[in-house]
C-alpha positions in Angstrom: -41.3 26.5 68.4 -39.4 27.8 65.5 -38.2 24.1 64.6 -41.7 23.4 64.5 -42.6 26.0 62.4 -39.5 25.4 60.2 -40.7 21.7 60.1 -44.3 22.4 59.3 -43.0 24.7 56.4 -40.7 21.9 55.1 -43.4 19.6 54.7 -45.8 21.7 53.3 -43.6 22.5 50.9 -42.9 18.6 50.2 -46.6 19.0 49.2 -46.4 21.7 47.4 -43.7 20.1 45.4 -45.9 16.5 45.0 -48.9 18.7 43.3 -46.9 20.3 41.4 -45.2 16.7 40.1 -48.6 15.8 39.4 -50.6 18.6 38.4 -47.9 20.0 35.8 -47.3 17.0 33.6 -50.9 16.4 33.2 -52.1 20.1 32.2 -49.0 19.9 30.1 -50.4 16.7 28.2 -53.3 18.8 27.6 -51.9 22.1 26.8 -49.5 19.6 24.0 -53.0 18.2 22.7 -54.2 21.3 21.7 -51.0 22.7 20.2 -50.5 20.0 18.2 -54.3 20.9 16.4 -52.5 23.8 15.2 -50.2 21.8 13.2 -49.6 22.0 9.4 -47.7 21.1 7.2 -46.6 24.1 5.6 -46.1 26.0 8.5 -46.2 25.0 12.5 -44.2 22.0 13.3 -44.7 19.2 15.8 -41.4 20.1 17.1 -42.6 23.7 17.7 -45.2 22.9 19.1 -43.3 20.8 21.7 -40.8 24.0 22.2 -44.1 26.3 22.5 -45.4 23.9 25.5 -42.2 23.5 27.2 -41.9 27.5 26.9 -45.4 28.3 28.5 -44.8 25.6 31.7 -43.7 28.8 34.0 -47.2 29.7 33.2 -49.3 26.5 33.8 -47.2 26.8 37.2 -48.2 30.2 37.8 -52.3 29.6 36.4 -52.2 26.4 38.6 -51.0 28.0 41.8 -53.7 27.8 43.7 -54.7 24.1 42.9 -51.1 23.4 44.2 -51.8 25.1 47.5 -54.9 23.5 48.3 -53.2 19.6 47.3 -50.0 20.4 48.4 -51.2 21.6 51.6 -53.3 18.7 52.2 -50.8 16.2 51.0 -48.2 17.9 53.3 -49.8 18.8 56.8 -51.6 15.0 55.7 -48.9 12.8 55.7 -47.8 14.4 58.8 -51.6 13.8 60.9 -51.0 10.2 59.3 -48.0 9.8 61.2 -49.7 11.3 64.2 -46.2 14.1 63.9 -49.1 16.7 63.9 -50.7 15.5 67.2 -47.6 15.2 68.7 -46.0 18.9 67.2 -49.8 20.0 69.1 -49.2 18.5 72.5 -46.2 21.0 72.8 -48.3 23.7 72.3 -49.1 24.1 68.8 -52.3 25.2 68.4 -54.5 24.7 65.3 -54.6 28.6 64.5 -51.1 28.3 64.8 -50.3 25.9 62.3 -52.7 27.8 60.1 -50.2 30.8 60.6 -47.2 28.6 59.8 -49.5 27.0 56.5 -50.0 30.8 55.9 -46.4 32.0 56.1 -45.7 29.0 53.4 -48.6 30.2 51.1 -46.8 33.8 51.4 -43.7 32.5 50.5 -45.3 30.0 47.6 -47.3 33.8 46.5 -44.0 35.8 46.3 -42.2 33.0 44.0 -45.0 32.4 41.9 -45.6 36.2 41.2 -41.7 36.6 40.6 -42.1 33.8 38.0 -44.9 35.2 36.8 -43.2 38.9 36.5 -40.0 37.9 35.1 -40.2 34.1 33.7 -43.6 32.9 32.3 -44.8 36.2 31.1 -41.3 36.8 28.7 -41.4 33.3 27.8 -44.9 32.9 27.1 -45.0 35.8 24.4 -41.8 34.7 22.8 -43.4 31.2 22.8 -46.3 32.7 20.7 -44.4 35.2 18.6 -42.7 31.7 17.1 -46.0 30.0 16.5 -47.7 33.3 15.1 -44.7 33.2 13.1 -44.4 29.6 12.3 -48.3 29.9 11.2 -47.5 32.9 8.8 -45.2 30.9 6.9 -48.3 28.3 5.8 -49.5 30.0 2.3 -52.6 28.0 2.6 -53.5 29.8 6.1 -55.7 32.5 5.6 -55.7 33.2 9.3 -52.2 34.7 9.1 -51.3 36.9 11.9 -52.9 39.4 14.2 -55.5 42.4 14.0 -54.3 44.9 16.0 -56.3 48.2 16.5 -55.4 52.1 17.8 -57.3 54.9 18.2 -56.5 58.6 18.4 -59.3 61.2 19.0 -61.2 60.6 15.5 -57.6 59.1 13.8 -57.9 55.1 13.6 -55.6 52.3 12.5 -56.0 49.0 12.2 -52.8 46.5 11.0 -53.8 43.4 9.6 -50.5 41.4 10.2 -46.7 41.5 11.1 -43.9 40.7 8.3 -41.2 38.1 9.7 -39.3 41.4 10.9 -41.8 42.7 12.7 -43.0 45.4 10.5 -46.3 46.1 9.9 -48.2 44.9 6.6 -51.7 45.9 5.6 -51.7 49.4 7.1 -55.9 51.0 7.0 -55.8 54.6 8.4 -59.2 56.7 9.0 -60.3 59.7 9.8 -63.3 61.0 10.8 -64.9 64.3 11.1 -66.2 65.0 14.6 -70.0 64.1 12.9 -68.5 60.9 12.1 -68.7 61.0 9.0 -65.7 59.8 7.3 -63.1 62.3 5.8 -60.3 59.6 4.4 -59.3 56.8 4.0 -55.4 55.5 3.6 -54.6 52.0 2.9 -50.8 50.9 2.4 -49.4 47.8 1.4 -46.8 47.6 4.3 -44.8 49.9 6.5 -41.1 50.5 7.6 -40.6 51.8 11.4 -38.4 54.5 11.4 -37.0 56.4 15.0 -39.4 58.2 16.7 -42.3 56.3 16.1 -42.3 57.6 12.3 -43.6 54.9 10.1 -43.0 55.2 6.1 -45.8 54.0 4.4 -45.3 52.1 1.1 -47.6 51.2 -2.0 -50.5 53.6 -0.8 -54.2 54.2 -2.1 -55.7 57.3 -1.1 -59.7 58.2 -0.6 -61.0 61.5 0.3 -64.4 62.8 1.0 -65.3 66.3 0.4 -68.8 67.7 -0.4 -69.9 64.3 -1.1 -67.2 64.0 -3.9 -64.8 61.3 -3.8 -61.2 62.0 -5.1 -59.1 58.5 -4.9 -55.1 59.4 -5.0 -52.2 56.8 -5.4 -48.6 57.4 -3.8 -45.5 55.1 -3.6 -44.7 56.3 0.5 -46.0 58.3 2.2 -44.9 59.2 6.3 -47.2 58.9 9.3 -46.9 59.8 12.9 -48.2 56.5 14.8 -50.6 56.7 17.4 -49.4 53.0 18.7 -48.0 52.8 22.3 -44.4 52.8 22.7 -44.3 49.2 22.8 -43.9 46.9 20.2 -46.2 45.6 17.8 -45.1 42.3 18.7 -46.6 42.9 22.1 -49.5 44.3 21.2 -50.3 41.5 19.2 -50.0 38.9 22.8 -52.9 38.4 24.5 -53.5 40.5 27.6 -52.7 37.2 30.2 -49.7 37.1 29.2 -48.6 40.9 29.9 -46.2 41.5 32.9 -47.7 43.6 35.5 -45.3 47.0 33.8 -46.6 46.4 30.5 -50.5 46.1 31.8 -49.8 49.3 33.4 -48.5 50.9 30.8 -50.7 49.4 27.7 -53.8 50.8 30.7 -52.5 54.2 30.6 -52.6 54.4 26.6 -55.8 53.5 26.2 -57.5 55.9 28.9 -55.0 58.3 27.3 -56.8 57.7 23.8 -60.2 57.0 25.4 -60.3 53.4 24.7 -61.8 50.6 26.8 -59.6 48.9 28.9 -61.5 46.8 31.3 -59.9 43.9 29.6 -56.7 44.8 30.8 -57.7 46.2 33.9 -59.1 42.4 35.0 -55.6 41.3 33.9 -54.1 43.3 36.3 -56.5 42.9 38.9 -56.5 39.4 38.6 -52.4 38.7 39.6 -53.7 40.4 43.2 -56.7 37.7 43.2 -55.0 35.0 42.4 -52.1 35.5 45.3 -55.1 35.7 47.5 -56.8 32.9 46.0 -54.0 30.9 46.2 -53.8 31.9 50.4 -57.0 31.4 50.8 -56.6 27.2 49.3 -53.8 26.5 52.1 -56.4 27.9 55.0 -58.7 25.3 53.4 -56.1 22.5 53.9 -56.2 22.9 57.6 -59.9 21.9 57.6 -59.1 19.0 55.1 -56.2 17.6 57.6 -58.1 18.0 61.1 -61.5 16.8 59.5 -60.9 13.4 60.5 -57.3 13.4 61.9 -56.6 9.7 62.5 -58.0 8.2 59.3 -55.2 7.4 56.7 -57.9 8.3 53.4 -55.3 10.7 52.4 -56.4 9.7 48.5 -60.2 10.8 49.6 -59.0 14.0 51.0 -57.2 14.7 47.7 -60.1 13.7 45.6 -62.3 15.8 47.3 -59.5 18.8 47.2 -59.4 18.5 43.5 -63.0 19.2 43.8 -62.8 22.1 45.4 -60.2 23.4 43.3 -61.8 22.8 40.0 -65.0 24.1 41.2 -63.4 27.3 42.4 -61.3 27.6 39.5 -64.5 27.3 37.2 -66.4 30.1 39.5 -63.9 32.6 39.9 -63.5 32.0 35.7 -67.2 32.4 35.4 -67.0 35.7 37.9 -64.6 37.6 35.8 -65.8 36.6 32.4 -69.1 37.9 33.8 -67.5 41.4 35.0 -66.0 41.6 31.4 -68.9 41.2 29.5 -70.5 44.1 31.0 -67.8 46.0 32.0 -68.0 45.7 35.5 -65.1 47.0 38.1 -62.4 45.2 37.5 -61.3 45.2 40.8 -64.6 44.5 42.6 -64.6 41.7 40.1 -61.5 40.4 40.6 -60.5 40.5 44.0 -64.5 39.5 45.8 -64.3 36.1 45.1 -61.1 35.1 46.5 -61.5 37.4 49.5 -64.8 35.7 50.0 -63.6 32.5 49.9 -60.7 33.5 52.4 -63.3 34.5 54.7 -64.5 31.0 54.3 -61.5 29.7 55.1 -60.8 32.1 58.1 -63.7 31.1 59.5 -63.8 27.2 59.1 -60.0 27.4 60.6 -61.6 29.3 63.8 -64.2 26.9 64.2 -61.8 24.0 64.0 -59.2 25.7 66.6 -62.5 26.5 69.0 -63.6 22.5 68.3 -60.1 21.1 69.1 
């Protein structure tokens, strides 16, 4: 039985490597079409652009995963019903529940690489990849979209940086402060800043406003220090969008901004949503199974796969739909998250029952 098994994981995994040959190159087409709007000629080169695509293919694998489950699945327990292998691997004793355990094992496996990947591979290279454009972008004068906002708060202390310099120091530095009626007390703004050890920033070519008794007193100053209230991780992080995070920096970027009363959900769904899609992505190689033993003997593999890519795209677009939905209103993040893909491996769970019942 183990042969079997090992069997029935080597061709699943055939499939899973077909999907991937065909799913990969044409997201990639796309994800190169929209890079190369982006392009200027002052700043963010074609050849960048190609660089920045190549860099973020660890995460088109990774976003992808379950659409290579569901088609690889199909394409690899299909080619074996095809060749009537599957009927005869059954007539030893294979049952359909049990090939949906081996199909299952194979998903684990396909989980565990994909969030390794993502961990340790797609989420380092994707932020570098953006860090060069955002860089590459900054260097076109007539831009006026240069860089990012980023945005901290401290009790009634905030600070907003407009953009980062080419080594990573801050430039256009607004600090409030606000008395606890909210009313604002004053108001620093500073050309640029130098980080110093110990999260010290020196402030540089500084303007000065403060409010007292409803009397404005404005004050100029060539540097000035400041204690940031940033998270201990780098600006150049903080300016990445939250998909691109590794599950330690989510946790830790969380944890500063319930430490600073900030809202976090968006970050929370980012976290949440690594442990959906593993079980999204187990829940589309149960769904094979139904796919393969549909219609065992007909060779419309291309029908099957049409229909799969269906499925995929309108599960993608749902679960999509779902989470946006939680973050607009600040649902649980983890109700959010993780409903829909354990609903639909119900589904699945079922559908594979009634098909082992049926056969």
């Amino acid at each position: 039985m183990k042969i079997f098994s090992r069997y029935l994981i080597r061709n699943i995994f055939i499939g899973f490597a077909a999907a991937a040959g065909l799913l990969i190159p044409l997201f990639t087409t796309f994800n190169l079409m929209n890079e190369l709007d982006d392009v200027s000629p002052g700043g963010y080169h074609w050849t960048q652009a190609v660089v920045v695509v190549l860099m973020t293919l660890p995460r088109s694998l990774i976003d992808l995963g379950p659409f290579i489950a569901l088609l690889g699945g199909i394409v690899g327990l299909g080619q074996l019903s095809k060749s009537m292998e599957l009927t005869a691997i059954r007539t030893t004793g294979f049952s359909i529940f049990r090939i949906s355990i081996v199909a299952l094992c194979a998903g684990l496996m396909l989980t565990v690489s994909l969030g390794a990947i993502d961990e340790w591979i797609a989420s380092p290279l994707e932020q570098r990849a953006l860090q060069m454009k955002n860089a590459a972008i900054a260097l076109d004068e007539s831009n006026d979209s240069v860089g990012n906002i980023l945005w901290a708060r401290q009790g009634n202390e905030f600070v907003t940086v407009k953009s980062l310099s080419e080594d990573n120091q801050p430039v256009g530095v607004e600090i409030f402060y606000y008395r606890p009626d909210r009313s604002l007390e004053s108001y620093i703004y500073a050309q640029k800043a130098t980080i110093l050890d110990g999260n010290i920033w020196v402030l540089s070519g500084i303007n000065e406003k403060r409010w007292v008794s409803g009397k404005e007193t404005v004050e100029t100053k060539e540097s000035l220090q400041w204690k940031s209230i940033f998270t201990g991780m780098t600006l150049k992080e903080l300016t990445m969008p939250s998909s691109t995070f590794s599950i330690k920096q989510l946790n830790q970027y969380i944890t500063y901004l319930q430490n600073t009363d900030q809202p976090s959900i968006e970050f929370k769904i980012a976290l949440w949503q690594k442990l959906g899609r593993a079980i999204l992505t187990l829940a589309m190689i149960l769904l094979a199974i139904p796919f393969t033993f549909s219609v065992p003997r007909s060779p419309g593999l291309g029908s099957r796969l049409a229909i799969g890519v269906i499925v995929g795209l309108f599960t993608y677009i749902s679960y999509q739909i779902v989470v946006n939905v939680g973050l607009l209103f600040s649902l649980n993040a983890a109700i959010v998250t993780l409903t829909p893909p354990a609903f639909i491996l119900a589904i699945a769970l079922v559908l594979v029952y009634q098909f082992d019942q049926r056969h």
